[in-house]
C-alpha positions in Angstrom: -20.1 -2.7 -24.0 -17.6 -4.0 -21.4 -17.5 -7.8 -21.1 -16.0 -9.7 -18.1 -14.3 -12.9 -18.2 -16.6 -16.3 -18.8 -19.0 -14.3 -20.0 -21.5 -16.0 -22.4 -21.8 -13.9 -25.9 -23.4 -14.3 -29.0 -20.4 -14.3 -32.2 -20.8 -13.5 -35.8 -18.0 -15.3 -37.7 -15.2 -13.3 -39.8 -16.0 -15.5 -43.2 -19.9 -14.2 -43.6 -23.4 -13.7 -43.1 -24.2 -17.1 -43.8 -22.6 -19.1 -41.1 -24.7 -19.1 -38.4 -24.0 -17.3 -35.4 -23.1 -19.4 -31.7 -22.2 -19.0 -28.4 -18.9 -18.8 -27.2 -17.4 -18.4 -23.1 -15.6 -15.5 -23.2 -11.6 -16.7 -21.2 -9.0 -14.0 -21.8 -8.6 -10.9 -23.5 -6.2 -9.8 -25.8 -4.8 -6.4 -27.2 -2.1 -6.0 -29.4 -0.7 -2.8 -30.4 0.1 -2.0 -33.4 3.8 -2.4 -34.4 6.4 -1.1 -37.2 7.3 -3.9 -40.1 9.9 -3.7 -42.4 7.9 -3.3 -45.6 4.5 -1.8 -44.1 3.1 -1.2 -40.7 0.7 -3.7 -38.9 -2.5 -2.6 -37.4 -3.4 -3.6 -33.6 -6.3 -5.8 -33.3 -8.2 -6.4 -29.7 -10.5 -9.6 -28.9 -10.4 -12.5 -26.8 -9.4 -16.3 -26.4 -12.7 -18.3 -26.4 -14.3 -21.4 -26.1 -17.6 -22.8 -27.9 -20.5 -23.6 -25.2 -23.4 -25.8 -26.7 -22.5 -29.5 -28.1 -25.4 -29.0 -30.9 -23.5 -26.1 -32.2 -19.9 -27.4 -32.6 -21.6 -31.1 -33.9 -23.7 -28.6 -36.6 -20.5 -26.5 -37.6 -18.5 -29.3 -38.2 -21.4 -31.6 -40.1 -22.7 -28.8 -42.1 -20.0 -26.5 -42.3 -16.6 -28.7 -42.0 -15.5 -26.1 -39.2 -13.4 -28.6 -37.1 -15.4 -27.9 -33.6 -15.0 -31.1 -31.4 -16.1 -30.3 -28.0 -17.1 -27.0 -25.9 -14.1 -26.5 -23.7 -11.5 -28.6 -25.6 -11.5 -26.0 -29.2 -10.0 -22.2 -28.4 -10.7 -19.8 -30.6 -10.3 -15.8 -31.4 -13.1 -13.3 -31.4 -12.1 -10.1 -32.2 -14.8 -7.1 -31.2 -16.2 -6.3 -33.6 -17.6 -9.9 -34.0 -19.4 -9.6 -30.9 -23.0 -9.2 -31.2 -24.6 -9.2 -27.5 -23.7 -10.6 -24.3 -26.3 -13.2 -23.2 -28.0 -12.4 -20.4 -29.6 -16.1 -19.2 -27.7 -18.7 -21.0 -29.7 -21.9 -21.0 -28.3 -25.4 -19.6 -26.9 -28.0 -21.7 -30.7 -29.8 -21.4 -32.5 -26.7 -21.8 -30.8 -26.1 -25.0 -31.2 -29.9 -26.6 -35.2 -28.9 -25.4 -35.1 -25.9 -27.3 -33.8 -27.1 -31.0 -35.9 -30.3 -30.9 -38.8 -28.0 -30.2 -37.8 -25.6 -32.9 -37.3 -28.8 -35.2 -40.7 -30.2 -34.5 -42.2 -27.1 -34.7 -40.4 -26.5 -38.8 -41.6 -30.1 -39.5 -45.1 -29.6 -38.8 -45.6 -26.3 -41.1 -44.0 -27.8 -43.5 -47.0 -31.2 -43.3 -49.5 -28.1 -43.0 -48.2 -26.5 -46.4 -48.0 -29.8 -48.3 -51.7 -31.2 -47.3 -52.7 -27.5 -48.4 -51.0 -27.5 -51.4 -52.7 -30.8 -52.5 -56.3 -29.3 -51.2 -56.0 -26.7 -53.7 -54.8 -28.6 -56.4 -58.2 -31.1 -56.9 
């Protein structure tokens, strides 16, 4: 897929599955051929200089995962291609997004009350 300059995308990270996946502005792309060493022969790599979007995101990778995020816009970072998963096609407001997790949270906390009081139920 051809991406465009600020677009919004959704990026897997290099180190593995388990750290989650954010959204990053997409600001310059890079391509580097691949060049002659003296003991071995470096590959090219293509990606792009980007920035994180959502506040949440950078505050959760840096509590949770000691990734040093501090603020969207002020941290640059490489994404190479293949660590692009989809553009996004609507990307939400900074507001709209705080709306969404604390609705996802509230949402987690009352299954879990739901599964505990039914737990108990079938224990008498």
């Amino acid at each position: 897929m051809k991406y465009k300059k600020s677009d919004i995308v959704l990026v897997s990270s290099r180190a593995g599955d388990c750290i989650p996946k954010i959204h990053a502005r997409l600001l310059e792309r890079v391509v580097t051929k691949p060049s002659k060493g003296n003991r071995m022969d470096w590959p090219g790599y293509s990606g792009w200089r980007a920035t994180t979007v959502y506040q949440e995101e950078c505050d959760m990778m840096r509590k949770e995962w000691s990734i040093p995020l501090a603020s969207p816009g002020d941290d640059e970072m490489f994404v190479f291609d293949s660590e692009i998963i989809k553009k996004i096609r609507n990307p939400l407001t900074e507001e709209e997004f705080k709306m969404k997790i604390s609705l996802e949270n509230k949402s987690s906390k009352k299954n879990n009350k739901k599964r505990k009081r039914r737990r108990i139920v079938r224990k008498k």
